[in-house]
C-alpha positions in Angstrom: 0.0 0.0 0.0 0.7 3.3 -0.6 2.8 5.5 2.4 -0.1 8.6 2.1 2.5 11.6 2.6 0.8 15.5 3.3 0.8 18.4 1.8 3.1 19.9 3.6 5.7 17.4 3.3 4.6 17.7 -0.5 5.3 20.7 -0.6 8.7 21.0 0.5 9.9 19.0 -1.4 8.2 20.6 -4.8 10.2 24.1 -3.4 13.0 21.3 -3.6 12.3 20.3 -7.2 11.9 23.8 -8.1 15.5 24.8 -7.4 16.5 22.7 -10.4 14.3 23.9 -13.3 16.3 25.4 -16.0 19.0 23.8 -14.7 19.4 20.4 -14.5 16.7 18.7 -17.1 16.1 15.9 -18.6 13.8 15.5 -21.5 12.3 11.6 -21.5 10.2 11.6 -24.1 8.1 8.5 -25.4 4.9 6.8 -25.1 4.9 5.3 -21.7 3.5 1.6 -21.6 2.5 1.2 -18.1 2.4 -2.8 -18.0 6.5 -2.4 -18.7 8.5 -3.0 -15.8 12.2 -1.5 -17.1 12.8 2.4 -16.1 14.1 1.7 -12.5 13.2 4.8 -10.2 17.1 4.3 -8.6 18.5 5.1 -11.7 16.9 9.1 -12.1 20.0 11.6 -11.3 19.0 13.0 -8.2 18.6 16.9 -7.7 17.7 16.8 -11.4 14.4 17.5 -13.7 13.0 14.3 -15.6 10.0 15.6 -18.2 7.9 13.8 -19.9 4.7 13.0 -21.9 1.5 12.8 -20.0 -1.5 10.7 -20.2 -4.5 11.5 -22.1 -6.6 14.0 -20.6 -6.4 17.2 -19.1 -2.8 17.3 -18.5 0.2 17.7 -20.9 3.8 17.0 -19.3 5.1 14.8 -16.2 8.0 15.8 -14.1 9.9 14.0 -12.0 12.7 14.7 -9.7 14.5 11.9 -7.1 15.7 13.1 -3.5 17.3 9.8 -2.0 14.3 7.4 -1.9 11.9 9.7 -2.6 10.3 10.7 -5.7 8.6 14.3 -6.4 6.5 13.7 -9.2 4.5 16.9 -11.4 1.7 16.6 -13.6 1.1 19.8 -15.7 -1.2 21.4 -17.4 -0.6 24.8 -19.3 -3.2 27.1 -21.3 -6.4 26.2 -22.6 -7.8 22.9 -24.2 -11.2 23.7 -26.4 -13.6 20.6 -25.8 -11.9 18.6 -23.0 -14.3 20.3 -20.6 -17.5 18.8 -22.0 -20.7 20.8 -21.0 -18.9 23.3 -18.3 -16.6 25.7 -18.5 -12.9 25.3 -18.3 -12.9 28.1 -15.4 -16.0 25.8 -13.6 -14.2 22.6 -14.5 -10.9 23.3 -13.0 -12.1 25.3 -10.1 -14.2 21.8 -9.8 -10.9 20.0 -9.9 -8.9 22.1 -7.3 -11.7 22.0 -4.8 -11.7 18.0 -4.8 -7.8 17.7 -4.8 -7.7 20.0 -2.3 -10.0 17.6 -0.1 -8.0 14.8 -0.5 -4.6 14.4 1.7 -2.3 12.6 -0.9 -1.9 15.3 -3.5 -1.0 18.8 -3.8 -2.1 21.3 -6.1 1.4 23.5 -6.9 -0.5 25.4 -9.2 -3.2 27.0 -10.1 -3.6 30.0 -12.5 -6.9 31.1 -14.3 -6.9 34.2 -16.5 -10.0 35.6 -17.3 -9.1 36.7 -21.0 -5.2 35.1 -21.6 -5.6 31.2 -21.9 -1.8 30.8 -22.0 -1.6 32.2 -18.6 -4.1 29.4 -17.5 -2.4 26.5 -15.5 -3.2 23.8 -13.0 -0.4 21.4 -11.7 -0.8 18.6 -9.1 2.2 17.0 -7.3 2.7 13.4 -5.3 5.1 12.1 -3.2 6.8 8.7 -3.8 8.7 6.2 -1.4 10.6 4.3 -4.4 10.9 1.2 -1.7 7.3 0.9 -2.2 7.6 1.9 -6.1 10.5 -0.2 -7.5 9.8 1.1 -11.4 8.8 4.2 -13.1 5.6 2.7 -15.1 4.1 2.1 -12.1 4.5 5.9 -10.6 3.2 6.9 -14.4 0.2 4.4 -14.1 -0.2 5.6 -10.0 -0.8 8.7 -11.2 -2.9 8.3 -14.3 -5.6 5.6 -12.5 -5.7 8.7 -9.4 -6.2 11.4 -12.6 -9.4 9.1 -13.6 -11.2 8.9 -10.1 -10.8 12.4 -9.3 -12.1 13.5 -13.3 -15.1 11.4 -12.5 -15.6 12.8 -9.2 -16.0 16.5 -10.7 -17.8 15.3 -13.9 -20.3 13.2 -10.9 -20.0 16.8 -8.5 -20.8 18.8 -11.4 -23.8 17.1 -12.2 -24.9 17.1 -8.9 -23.9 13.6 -8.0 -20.6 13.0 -6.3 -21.2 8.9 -5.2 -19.3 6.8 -7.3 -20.0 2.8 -7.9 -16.6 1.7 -7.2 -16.9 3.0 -3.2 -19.4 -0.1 -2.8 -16.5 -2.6 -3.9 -13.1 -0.8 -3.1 -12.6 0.3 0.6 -9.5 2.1 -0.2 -11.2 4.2 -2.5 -14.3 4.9 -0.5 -11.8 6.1 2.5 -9.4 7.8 0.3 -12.0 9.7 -2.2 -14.8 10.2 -0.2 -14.6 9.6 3.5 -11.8 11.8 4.0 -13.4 14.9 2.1 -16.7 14.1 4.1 -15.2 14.2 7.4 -13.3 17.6 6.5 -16.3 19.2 5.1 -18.6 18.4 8.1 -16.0 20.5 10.4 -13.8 17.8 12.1 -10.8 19.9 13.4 -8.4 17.1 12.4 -8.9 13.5 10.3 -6.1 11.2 10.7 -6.4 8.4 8.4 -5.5 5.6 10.0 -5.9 2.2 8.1 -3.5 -0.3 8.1 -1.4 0.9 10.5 -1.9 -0.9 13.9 -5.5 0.6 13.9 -6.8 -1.5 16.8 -10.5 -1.1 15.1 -10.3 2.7 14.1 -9.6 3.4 10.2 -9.8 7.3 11.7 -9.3 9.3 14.1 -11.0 12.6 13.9 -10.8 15.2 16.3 -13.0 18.3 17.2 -14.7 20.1 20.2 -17.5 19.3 22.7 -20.2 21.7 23.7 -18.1 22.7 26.6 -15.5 23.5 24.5 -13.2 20.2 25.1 -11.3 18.3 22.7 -13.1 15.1 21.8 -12.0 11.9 19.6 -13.8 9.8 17.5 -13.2 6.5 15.6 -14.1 5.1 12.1 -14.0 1.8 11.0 -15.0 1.9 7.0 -16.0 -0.9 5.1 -17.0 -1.7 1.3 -20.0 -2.8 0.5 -23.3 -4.8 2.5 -23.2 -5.5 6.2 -25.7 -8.4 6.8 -27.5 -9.6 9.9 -27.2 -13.2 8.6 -23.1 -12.6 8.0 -22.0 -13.6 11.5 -18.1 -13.0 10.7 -18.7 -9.7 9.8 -20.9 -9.3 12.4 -18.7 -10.5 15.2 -15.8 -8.4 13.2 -18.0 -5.1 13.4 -18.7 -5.9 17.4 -15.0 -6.6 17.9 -13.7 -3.9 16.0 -16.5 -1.5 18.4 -15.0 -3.1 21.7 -11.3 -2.5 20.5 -12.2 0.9 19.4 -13.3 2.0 23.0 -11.3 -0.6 25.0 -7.6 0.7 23.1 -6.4 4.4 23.2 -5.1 5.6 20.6 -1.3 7.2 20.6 -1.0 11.0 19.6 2.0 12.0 17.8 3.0 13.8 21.0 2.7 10.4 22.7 -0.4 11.6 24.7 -2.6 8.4 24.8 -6.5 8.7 24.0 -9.8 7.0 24.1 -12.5 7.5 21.8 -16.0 8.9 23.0 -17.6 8.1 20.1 -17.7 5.6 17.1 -18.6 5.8 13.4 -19.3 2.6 11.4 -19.2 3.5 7.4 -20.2 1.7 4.7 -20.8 2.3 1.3 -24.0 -0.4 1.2 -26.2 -0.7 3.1 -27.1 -2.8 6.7 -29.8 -5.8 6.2 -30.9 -8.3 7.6 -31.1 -6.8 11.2 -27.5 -5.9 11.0 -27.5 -2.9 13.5 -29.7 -4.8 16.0 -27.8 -7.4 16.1 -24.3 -5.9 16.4 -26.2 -4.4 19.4 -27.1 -7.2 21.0 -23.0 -8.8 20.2 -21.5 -5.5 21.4 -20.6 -6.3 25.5 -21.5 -3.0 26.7 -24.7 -0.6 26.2 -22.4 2.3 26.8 -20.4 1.7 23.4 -23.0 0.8 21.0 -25.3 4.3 22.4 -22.2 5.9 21.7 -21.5 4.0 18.3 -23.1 5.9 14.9 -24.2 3.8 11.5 -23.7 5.1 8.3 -24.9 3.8 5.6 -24.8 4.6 1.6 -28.6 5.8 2.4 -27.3 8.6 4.9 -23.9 9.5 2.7 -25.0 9.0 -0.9 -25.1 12.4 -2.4 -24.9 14.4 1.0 -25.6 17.9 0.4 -22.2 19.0 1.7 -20.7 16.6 -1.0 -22.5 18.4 -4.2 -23.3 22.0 -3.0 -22.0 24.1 -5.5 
């Protein structure tokens, strides 16, 4: 999986990159086949500029630039492109664009330019971050960042028209965390949301922090899953109820080291509960305490949320 770096840490090292254009670069040039498996990411120069084609779609050039064992990578776009932007507006497409990236803790947008009457002053770059342990060859960074182009052009074509849900959150958990959980949780006003999945998580995906009525800092937990939870499934079931015990029952470590507890939990999905699902992960769940404090969602309560489509 993926190491999911910030955009701060993005950030610095695209001031980084910068230092080198005009200086150092390297033009690639090609079509990239991204099944091939022979441009090893050890072999860039470091501290110098690799540019290349792009994908199809919206954006034109890729840079790339190696510090050590990590990998700065730029897609570009410059000026206008007549037709790409289907029945909106290039200005309404890409402000469309910037607003989902921006939601959305893997990428950075390093630039952004929209002139009213000069196209060629018109530009919109997004930058990732790369560990190359986890990224042994080039085609797969250049595929990476192609298959992320494609969810997030869908999810503004889907925003624009009103309907941000996507069919792939009911089969791909990753993607229903990554693409749409994540903006959820920031747009409903949680002060912090630490994704947390796959990393020790003791039955919390998230963390997400915010205040009490009193004022008081208060922590939550989300497990998130893909797809139907069943009443009849009883390993899911008993996973759910687990996962609800550990949540409350295991603090979770701060970065300051400060341990916490959670004082409430979210179960997500991106189907729906049958079957009795939520009455009888009540009556599994060992305490009444945690399960009144534990919260369902369902694709009935986040499927085209107003705070996911308002314009």
């Amino acid at each position: 999986m993926k190491t999911i770096f910030g955009k701060e840490e993005i950030e610095m090292y695209s001031q980084k990159a910068s230092q080198y254009c005009g200086k150092t670069v390297f033009n690639m040039g090609g079509d990239i086949d991204e099944n091939d498996r022979n441009e090893l990411n050890l072999d860039f120069e470091e501290n110098a500029i690799y540019c290349d084609n792009c994908f199809d779609g919206l954006f034109e050039q890729i840079n790339i630039c190696r510090f050590g064992d990590r990998l700065f990578v730029e897609v570009q776009k410059l000026g206008d492109y007549d037709g790409f932007y289907k029945d909106w507006s290039m200005k309404k497409y890409m402000q469309t664009l910037y607003e989902i990236c921006e939601s959305v803790d893997e990428v950075w947008v390093s630039n952004y330019e929209y002139v009213e009457d000069d196209p060629v002053g018109r530009a919109f770059f997004i930058a990732f971050l790369f560990d190359i342990n986890e990224f042994q060859y080039y085609e797969e960074i250049y595929k990476y960042c192609h298959d992320f182009y494609k969810q997030i052009d869908t999810l503004v074509e889907r925003k624009l028209k009103g309907c941000y849900w996507d069919k792939k959150f009911e089969e791909d958990e990753m993607e229903f965390c990554r693409l749409y959980l994540t903006p959820f949780f920031k747009k409903i006003g949680f002060e912090q949301v630490i994704f947390n999945h796959g990393n020790k998580e003791f039955g919390k995906d998230y963390i997400l922090v915010t205040k009490d009525i009193f004022g008081r800092t208060e922590y939550y937990g989300v497990q998130a899953k893909a797809g139907n939870v069943s009443g009849t499934a009883t390993s899911n079931i008993n996973e759910i109820a687990n996962q609800i015990n550990m949540g409350f029952n295991v603090p979770y470590t701060l970065v300051s080291g400060e341990k916490v507890y959670i004082s409430k939990m979210i179960i997500a999905i991106s189907g729906n509960f049958t079957d009795n699902a939520q009455t009888i992960i009540q009556n599994v769940v060992s305490d009444r305490y945690k399960f009144t404090n534990t919260i369902f969602l369902s694709k009935k309560e986040l499927e085209n949320h107003n705070i996911m489509i308002e314009k």
